[in-house]
C-alpha positions in Angstrom: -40.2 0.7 -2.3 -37.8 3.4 -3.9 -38.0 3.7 -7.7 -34.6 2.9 -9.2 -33.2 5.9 -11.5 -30.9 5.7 -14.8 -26.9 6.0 -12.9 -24.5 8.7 -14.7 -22.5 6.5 -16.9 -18.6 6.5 -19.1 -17.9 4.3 -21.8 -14.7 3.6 -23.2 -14.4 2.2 -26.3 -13.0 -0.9 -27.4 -9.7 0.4 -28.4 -8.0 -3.6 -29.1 -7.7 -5.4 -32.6 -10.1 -7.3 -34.0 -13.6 -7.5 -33.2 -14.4 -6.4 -29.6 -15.8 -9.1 -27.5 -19.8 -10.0 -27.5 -20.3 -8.6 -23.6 -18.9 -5.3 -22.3 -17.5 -5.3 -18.7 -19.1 -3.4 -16.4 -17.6 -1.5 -13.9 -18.9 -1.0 -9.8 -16.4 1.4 -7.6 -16.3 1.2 -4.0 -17.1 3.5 -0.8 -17.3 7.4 -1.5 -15.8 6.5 -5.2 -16.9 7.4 -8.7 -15.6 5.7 -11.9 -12.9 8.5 -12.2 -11.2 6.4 -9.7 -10.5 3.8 -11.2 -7.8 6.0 -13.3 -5.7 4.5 -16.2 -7.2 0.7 -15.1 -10.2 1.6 -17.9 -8.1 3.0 -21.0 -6.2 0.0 -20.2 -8.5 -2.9 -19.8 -10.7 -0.8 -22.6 -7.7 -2.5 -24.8 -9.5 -6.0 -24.4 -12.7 -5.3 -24.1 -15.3 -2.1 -24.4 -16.1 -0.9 -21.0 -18.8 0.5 -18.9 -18.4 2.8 -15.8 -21.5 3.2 -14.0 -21.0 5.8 -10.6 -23.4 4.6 -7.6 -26.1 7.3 -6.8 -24.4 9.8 -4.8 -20.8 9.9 -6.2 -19.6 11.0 -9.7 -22.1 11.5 -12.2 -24.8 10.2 -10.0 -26.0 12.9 -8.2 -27.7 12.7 -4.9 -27.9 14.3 -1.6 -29.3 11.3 -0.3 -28.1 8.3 -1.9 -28.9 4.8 -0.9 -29.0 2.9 2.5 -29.8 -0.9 1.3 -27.2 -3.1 -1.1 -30.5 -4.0 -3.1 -31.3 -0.6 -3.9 -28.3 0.4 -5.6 -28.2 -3.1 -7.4 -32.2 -2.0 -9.1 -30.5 1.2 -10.2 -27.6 -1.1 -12.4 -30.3 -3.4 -13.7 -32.3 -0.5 -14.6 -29.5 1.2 -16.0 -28.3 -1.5 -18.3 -31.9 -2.2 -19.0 -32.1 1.3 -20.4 -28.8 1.3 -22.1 -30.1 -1.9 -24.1 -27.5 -4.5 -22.5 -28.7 -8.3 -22.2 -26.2 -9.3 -21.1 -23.2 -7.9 -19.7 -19.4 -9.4 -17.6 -19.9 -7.2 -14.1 -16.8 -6.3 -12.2 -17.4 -4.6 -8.6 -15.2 -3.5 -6.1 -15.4 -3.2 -2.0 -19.0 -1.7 -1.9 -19.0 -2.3 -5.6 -18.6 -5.6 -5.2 -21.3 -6.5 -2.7 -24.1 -4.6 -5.4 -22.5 -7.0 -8.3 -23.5 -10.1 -6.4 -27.1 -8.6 -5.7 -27.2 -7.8 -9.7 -26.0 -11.3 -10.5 -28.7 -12.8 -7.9 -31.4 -10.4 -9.5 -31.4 -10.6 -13.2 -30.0 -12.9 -15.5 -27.9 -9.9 -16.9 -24.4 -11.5 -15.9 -22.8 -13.5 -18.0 -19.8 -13.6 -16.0 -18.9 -12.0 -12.4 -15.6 -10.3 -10.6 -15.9 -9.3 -6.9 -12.8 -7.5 -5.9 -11.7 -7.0 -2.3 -15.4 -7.5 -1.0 -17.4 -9.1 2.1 -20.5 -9.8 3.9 -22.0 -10.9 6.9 -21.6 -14.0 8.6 -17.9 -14.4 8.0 -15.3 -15.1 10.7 -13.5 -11.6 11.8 -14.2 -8.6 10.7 -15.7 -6.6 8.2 -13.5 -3.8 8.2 -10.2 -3.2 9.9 -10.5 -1.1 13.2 -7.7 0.7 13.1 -9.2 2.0 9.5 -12.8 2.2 10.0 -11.8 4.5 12.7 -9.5 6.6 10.3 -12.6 7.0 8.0 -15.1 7.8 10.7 -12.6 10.8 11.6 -11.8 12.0 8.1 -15.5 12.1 7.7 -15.7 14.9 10.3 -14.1 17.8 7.6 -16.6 16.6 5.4 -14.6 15.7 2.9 -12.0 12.9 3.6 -8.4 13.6 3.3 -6.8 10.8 1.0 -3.4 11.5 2.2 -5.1 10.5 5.8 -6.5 7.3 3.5 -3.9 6.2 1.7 -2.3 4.0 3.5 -5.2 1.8 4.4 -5.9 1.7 0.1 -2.5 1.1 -0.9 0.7 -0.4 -0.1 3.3 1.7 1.0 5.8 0.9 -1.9 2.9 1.9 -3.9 2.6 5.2 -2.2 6.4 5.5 -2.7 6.3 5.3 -6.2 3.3 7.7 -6.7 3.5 9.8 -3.9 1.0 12.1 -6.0 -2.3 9.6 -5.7 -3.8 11.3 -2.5 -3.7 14.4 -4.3 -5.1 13.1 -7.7 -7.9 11.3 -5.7 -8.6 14.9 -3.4 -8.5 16.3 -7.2 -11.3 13.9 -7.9 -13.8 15.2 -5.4 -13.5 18.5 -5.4 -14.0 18.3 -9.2 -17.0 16.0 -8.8 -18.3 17.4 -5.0 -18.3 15.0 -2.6 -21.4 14.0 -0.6 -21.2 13.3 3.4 -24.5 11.9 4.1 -24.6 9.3 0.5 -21.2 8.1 1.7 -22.7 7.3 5.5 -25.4 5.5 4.1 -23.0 3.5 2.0 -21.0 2.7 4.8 -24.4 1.6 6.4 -25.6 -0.6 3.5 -22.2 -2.4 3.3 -22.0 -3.1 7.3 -25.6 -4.9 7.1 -24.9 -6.3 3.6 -25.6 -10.3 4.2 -24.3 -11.9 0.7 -25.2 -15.5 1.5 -28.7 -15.5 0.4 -27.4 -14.0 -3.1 -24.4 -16.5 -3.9 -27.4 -18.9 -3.2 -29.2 -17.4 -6.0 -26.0 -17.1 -8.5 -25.2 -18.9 -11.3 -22.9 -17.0 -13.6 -19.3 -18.5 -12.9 -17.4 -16.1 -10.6 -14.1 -14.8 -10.0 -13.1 -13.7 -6.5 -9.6 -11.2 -6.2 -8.0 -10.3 -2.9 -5.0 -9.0 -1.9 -3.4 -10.9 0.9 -2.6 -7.4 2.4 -5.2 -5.5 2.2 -5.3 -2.8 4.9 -8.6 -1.9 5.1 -10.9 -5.1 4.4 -9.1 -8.5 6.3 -8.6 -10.6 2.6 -10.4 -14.1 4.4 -13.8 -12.2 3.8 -13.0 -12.6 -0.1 -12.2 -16.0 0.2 -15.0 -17.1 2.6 -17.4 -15.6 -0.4 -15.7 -17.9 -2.8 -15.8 -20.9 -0.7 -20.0 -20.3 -0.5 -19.8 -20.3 -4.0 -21.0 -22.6 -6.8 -18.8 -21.8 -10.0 -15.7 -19.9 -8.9 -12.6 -19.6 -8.8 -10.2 -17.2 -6.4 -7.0 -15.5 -7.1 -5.2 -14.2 -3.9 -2.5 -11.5 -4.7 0.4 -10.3 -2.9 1.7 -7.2 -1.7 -0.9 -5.4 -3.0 -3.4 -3.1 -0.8 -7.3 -2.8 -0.9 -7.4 -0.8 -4.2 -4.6 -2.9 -5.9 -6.2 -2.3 -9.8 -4.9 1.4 -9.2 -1.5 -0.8 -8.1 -1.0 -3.3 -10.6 -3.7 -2.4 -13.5 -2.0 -5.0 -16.0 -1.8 -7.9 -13.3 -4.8 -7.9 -12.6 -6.3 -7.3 -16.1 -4.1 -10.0 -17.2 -6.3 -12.4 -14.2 -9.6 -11.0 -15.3 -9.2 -11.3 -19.1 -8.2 -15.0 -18.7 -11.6 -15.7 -17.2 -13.3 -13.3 -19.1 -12.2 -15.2 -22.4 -13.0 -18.6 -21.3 -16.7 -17.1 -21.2 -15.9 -15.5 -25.3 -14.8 -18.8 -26.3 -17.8 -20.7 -24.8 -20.1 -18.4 -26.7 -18.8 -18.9 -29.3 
């Protein structure tokens, strides 16, 4: 068994009024992406709560040449992590890939007080996992090495999003050549997600859940989202429109708005 390792970390201050809440929210990215991705959506929701970024090993901060190749391996590395950083408890938030390691953390350790799974899926679900017209775009984008984002976007985003900020590829190829981007990490992600089989952790959960999809998502068909939820004891699902795969780049404050209003129902029952 692999020895889980302390993830590179960002923090971002509760910046609100008043007293921040008890729980921070943790953040998860997706395939190939580091916490930088998720772009003005953490000064933002760091308004209402403090927040924690935490880059899966391989990408950002992490660094690996290797990575990991099982779901379960890269949820020991967050328990560890927030172990180390002296978190009891924490509100996880995980998105895609990121999303399937939250639901192992929250069947793993009673660290969770309260879970978000954006955009995510799993095994035995009807259709499939990924799109083919876009795994098929990220299989050939991998063959440069690093993937071209303006070959990406579209299967991320909406088009009226790419419209109005027609300078996102480039701030995400920014991103990696910053940070380096790793081939072989983001392969074995890709692996880990296709055999990820979430049904044995929902099982195990009990912290009450939120599921977010966009109804037109390009990349991930949105039914896998809400066949999670409906395996799920205490959950609720919000479906979004006109929004793509990556829609808290899209609409930050939407879905902040979603995930605060079940985020407080957990501050006020703590209280």
């Amino acid at each position: 068994m692999t020895e889980p390792v302390k993830l590179g970390y960002r923090i971002f201050r509760f910046r609100g009024a008043g007293v921040a809440p008890k729980f921070p929210v943790v953040l998860l990215r997706g395939l190939g992406r580091s916490s930088g991705f998720w772009l003005e959506f953490t000064e933002k929701l760091s308004e209402h709560h403090e927040v924690i970024c935490l880059d899966l090993l391989g990408t950002g901060l992490s660094r690996s040449n290797l990575g990991r190749g099982r779901i379960a391996a890269f949820a020991d590395d967050v328990i560890f992590t927030l172990n180390q950083l002296g978190h009891s408890k924490v509100n996880l938030v995980g998105i895609s890939l990121g999303g399937m390691v939250a639901l192992e953390v929250a069947a793993r350790s009673d660290l969770v007080s309260r879970l978000a799974v954006l955009a995510s899926s799993s095994q035995g679900g009807q259709g499939g996992r990924i799109k083919p017209a876009a795994l098929i775009k990220l299989l050939w984008s991998l063959r440069k090495g690093t993937p071209s984002n303006a070959e990406l976007a579209p299967y991320l985003v909406s088009q009226a999003t790419l419209e109005k900020r027609p300078e996102l590829p480039e701030v995400w190829d920014n991103l990696w050549r910053q940070e380096g981007f790793r081939t072989l990490p983001v392969l074995r992600q890709l692996l880990a997600a296709a055999f990820f089989d979430g049904r044995p952790a929902l099982k195990r959960i009990s912290a009450p859940t939120l599921f977010m999809v966009s109804r037109d998502d390009a990349l991930v068909p949105w039914q896998n989202t809400v066949q999670l939820s409906e395996k799920s004891q205490d959950c609720r699902l919000v479906v979004l429109e006109g929004l793509g795969h990556d829609f808290p780049t899209e609409a930050p404050d939407e879905v902040i708005s979603h995930l605060c209003e079940f985020l407080n129902e957990g501050s006020a029952a703590a209280q």
